[in-house]
NUDRENRO-103505 format. One record per residue (C-alpha): residue in one letter; y, x, z. Coordinates in steps of 0.5 Angstrom, whole numbers, padded with zeros to 4 digits, always signed. Each point is the difference from the previous one (the first is absolute). Layout:
residues N
AYXZ ...
This chain:
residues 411
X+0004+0041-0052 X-0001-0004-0006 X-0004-0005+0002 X+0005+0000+0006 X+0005-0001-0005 X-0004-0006-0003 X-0001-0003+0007 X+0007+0000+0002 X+0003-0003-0007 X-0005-0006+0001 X+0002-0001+0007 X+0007-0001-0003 X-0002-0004-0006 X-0005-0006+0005 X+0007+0000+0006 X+0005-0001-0006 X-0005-0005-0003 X+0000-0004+0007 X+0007+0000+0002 X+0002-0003-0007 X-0005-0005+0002 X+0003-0002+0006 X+0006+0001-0002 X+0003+0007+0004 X+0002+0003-0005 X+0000+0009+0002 X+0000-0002+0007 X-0007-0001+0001 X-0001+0008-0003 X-0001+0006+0005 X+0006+0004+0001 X-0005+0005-0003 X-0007+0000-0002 X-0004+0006+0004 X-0004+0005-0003 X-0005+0005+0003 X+0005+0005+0002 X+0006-0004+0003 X+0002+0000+0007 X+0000-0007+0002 X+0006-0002+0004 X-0002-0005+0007 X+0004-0004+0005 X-0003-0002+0006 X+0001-0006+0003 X-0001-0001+0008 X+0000+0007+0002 X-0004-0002+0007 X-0007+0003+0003 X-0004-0003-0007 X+0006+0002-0004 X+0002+0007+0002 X-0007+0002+0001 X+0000-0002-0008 X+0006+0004-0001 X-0003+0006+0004 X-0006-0001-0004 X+0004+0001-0007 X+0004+0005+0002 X-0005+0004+0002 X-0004-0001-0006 X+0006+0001-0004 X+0001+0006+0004 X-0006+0003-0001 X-0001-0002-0007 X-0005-0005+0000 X+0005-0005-0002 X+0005+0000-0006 X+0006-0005+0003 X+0006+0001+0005 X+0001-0004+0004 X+0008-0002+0000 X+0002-0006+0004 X-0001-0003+0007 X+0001-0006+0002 X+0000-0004+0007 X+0004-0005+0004 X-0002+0005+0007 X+0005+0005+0001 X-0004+0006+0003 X-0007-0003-0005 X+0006+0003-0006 X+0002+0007+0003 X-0007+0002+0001 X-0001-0002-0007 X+0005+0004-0003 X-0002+0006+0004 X-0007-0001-0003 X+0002+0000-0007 X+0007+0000-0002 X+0001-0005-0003 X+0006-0005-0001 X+0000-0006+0006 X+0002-0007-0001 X+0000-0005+0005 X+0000-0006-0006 X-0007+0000-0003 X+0003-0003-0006 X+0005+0006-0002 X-0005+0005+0000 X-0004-0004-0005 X+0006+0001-0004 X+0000+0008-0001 X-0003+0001-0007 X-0003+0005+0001 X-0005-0003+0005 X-0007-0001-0004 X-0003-0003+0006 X+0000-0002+0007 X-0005-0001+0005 X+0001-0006+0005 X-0002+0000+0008 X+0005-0006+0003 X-0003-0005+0005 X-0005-0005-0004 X+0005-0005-0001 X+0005+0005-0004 X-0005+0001-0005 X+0001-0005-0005 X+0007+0001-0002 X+0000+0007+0001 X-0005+0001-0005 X+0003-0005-0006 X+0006+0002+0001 X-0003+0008+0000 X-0003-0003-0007 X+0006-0003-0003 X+0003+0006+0001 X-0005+0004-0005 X-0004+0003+0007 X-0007+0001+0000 X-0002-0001+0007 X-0005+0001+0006 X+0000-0006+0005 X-0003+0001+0006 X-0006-0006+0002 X+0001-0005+0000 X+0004+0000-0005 X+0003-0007+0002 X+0001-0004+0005 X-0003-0006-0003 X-0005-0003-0006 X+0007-0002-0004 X+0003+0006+0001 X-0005+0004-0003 X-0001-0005-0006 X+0008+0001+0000 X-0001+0007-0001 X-0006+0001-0004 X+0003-0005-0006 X+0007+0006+0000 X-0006+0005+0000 X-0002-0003-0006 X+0006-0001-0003 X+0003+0007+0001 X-0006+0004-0002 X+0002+0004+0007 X-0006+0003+0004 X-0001-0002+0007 X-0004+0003+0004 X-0002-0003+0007 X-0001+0004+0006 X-0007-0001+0003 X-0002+0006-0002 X-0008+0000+0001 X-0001-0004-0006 X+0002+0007-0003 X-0008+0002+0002 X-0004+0001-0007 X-0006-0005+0005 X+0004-0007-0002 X+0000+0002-0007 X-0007+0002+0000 X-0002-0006+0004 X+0003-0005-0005 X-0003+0002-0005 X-0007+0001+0003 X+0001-0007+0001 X+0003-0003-0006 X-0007+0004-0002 X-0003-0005+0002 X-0003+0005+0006 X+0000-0005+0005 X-0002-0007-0004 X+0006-0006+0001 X+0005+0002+0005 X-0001-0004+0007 X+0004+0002+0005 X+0004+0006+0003 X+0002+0002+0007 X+0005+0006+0002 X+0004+0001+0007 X+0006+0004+0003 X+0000+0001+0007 X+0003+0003+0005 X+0001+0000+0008 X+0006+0004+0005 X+0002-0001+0006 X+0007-0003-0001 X-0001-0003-0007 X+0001+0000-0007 X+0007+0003-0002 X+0002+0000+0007 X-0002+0008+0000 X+0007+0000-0006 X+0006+0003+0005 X+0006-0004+0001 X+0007+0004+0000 X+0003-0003+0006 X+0006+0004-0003 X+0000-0004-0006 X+0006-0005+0000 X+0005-0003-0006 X+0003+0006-0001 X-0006+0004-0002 X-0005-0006-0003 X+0003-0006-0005 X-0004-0005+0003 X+0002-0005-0005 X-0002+0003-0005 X-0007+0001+0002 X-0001-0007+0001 X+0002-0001-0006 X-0003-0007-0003 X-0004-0001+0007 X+0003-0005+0005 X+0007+0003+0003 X-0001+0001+0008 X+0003+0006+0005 X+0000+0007-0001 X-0008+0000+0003 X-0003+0007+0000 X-0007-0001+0002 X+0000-0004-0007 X+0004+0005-0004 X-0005+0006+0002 X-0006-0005+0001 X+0001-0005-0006 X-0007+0000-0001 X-0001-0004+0006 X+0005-0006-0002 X-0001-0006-0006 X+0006+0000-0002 X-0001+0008-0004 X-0007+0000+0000 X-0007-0002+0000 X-0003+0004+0006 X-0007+0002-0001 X-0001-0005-0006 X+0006+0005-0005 X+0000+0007+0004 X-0008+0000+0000 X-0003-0004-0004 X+0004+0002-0006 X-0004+0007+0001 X-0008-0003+0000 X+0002-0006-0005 X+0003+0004-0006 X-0005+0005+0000 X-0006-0006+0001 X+0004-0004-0006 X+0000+0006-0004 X-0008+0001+0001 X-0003-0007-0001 X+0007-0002-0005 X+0007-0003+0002 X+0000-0007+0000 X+0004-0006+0003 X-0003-0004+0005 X-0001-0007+0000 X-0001-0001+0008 X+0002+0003+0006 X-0002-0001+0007 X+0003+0005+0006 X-0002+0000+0007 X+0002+0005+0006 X+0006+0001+0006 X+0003+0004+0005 X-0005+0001+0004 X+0002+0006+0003 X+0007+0003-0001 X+0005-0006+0001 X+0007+0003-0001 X+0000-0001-0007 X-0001-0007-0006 X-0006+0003-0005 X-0007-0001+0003 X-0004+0006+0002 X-0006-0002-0002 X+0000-0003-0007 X-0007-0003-0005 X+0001-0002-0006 X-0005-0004-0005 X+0001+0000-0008 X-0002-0005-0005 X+0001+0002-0007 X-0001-0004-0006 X-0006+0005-0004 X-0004-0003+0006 X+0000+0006+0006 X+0003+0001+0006 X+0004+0005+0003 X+0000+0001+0009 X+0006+0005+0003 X-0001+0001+0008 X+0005+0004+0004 X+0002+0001+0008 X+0006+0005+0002 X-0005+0000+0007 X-0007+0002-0002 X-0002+0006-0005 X-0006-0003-0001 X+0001-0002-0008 X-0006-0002-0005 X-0001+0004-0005 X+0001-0001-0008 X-0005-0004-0003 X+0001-0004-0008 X-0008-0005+0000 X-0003-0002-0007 X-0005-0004-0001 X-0005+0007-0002 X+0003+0005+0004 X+0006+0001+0006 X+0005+0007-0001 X+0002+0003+0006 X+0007+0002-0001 X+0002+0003+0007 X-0001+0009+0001 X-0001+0004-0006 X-0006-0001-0005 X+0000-0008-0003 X-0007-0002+0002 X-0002-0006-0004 X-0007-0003+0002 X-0004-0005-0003 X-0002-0007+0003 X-0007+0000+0003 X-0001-0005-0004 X+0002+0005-0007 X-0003+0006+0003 X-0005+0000-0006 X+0005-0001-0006 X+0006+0005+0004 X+0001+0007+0003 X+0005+0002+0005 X+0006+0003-0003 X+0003+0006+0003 X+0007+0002-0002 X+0004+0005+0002 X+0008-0001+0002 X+0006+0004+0001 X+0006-0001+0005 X+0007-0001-0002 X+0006+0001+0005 X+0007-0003+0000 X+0003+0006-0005 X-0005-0002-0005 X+0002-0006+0000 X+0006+0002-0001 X-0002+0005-0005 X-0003-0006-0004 X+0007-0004+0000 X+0003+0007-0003 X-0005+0001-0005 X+0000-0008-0003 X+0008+0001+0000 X-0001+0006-0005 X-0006-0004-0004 X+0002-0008+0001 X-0007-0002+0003 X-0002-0004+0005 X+0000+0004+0007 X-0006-0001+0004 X+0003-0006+0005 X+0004-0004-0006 X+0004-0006+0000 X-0005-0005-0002 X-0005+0002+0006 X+0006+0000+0004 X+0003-0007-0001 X-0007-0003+0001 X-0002+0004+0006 X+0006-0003+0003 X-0001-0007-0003 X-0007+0001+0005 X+0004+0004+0006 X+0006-0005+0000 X-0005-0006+0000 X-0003+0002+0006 X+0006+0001+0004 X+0003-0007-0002 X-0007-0004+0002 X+0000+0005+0007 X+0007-0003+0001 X-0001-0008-0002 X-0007+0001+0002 X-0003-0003-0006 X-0004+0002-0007 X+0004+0002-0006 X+0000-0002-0006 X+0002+0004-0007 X-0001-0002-0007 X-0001+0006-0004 X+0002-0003-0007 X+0006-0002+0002 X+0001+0006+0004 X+0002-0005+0006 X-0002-0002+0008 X-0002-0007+0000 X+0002-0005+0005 
């Protein structure tokens, strides 16, 4: 308790510091500082299928007593979404996300609205003293993200991003095999997302045909996006459409690109290149076939590859110039260059898995501790500098350019 104590009153001691610095006075401090036996209270934001299965997941947990919190508020713009919500958990229902973030008592919210919601949702949700899990991407565009990073760092909140396979110990490990040395100077490095049905990525999502104006605020899942008529594909299948998404690029990419950052170390890129098409699945504006190649400025390159209409993946693979590791199953593999067979060993080390309820379990303990969660919001602002420069070249079919001092694209 009393290192507990000491951790607490540090915590409160650093966040005053910044807030005089910045010139926020109290606001900037917490509603309260969480110990290890305090119940963090959670809102959830979007209570669709990502978002009720996270409120399930905590209710279970909670219920079952793996999970000290209590989850006290919904909120959604879809009525049925909001009832079924409350008969989960009992909490109080909002349709304004905002008067949610004012309650108090709230501790922390966790965000699952469509992508181009995120952004606003999680610095107002951080102005108001929440510590928050976004689900991936954690914005819709590169500027977004540097938009939220920068309120990151300047509230001391902690912000969790929801690709929860970078909750597995093997990113971890690998980087710091890498940094080690294990592999000799980092060259290039592959990882792939595929996936095929029948009727399309994201058509599998059920539309209500008795959704209507008077069950569904339209206007408000639009939001900041280009204004249109009530469009039930686009609300129940958003991810197939621009204007609130970035298809593969932002829904799939953000998963593999997080955890690969995280293994061989965040960095901006400084160029990048896309290709890709509807081949296939036509009813949509996204591709469903996506390639991506990376540049960055310590001199390696990075290569995503994706279809919606074949399986067929590569595996995960980060080349050095003495040794390749192999990322993809369970234990990671690292094998010496043939060139370096005499002067290395191959490495054998041995990795668990991790689940989304782990994922969120790392978020609730860093709210108690004030760490950096496993997919913080540096690697999440530059893995979706890379994401969002890919799907801007894929659209205007050129190479992107960004200058990583500056923190900027170049024209």
């Amino acid at each position: 308790m009393k290192n507990e104590e000491i951790t607490r009153r540090e915590f409160v001691k650093t966040a005053a510091a910044t807030a005089a610095t910045v010139g926020l006075g109290a606001s900037l401090l917490p509603s309260r500082v969480m110990g290890a036996n305090d119940r963090i209270n959670i809102g959830v934001i979007g209570v669709g299928g990502m978002g009720y299965g996270h409120l399930d997941g905590m209710c279970n947990a909670a219920e079952k007593g793996e999970e000290n919190l209590n989850v006290v508020a919904v909120c959604d713009i879809y009525e049925p979404r909001k009832e079924g919500a409350k008969a989960r958990c009992g909490g109080e229902v909002f349709h304004d996300y905002r008067k949610l973030l004012e309650r108090k008592d709230i501790d922390a919210v966790l965000i699952a609205s469509p992508d181009h919601w995120h952004s606003r949702m999680t610095i107002d949700a951080l102005e108001a003293g929440k510590d928050v899990y976004c689900e991936k991407p954690m914005t819709h565009t590169w500027e977004e993200a540097k938009e939220v990073y920068h309120t990151v760092q300047r509230t001391g909140r902690v912000l969790q991003v929801g690709s929860q396979g970078c909750s597995e110990d093997r990113w971890q490990k690998a980087h710091d095999l890498i940094a080690s040395g294990a592999i000799g100077k980092l060259v290039w490095s592959q990882t792939s997302i595929c996936r095929n049905s029948k009727e399309g990525e994201w058509d599998y999502y059920g539309i209500d045909l008795n959704a209507g104006p008077h069950n569904l605020d339209w206007d408000a899942f639009l939001g900041p996006a280009t204004k249109r008529p009530l469009d039930l594909e686009r609300y129940f299948r958003w991810r197939k459409y621009w204007d609130y998404s970035g298809g593969i690029a932002t829904d799939l990419f953000a998963h593999v690109l997080h955890a690969l950052f995280k293994a061989i170390g965040p960095e901006f890129p400084n160029r990048v290149v896309s290709g890709g098409g509807i081949f296939i699945h036509k009813n949509r504006e996204v591709p469903d076939t996506f390639h991506v190649l990376m540049d960055f400025p310590s001199n390696h390159s990075v290569v995503c590859m994706s279809s919606m209409c074949n399986e067929q993946g590569t595996p995960v693979v980060v080349r050095g110039h003495e040794a390749t590791m192999q990322l993809s199953g369970g234990d990671i593999v690292v094998q010496p260059e043939r060139i370096f067979a005499e002067e290395r060993e191959v490495l054998r080390v041995p990795t668990r898995g991790a689940s989304q309820a782990d994922h969120r379990h790392n978020w609730l303990e860093c709210i108690r501790t004030r760490e950096k969660p496993a997919c913080d919001v540096e690697l999440a602002y530059k893995t979706m500098v890379a994401i969002d420069l890919s799907t801007r070249s894929f659209r205007e079919g050129k190479v992107m350019r960004f200058d990583p001092e500056k923190q900027e694209m170049l024209t």
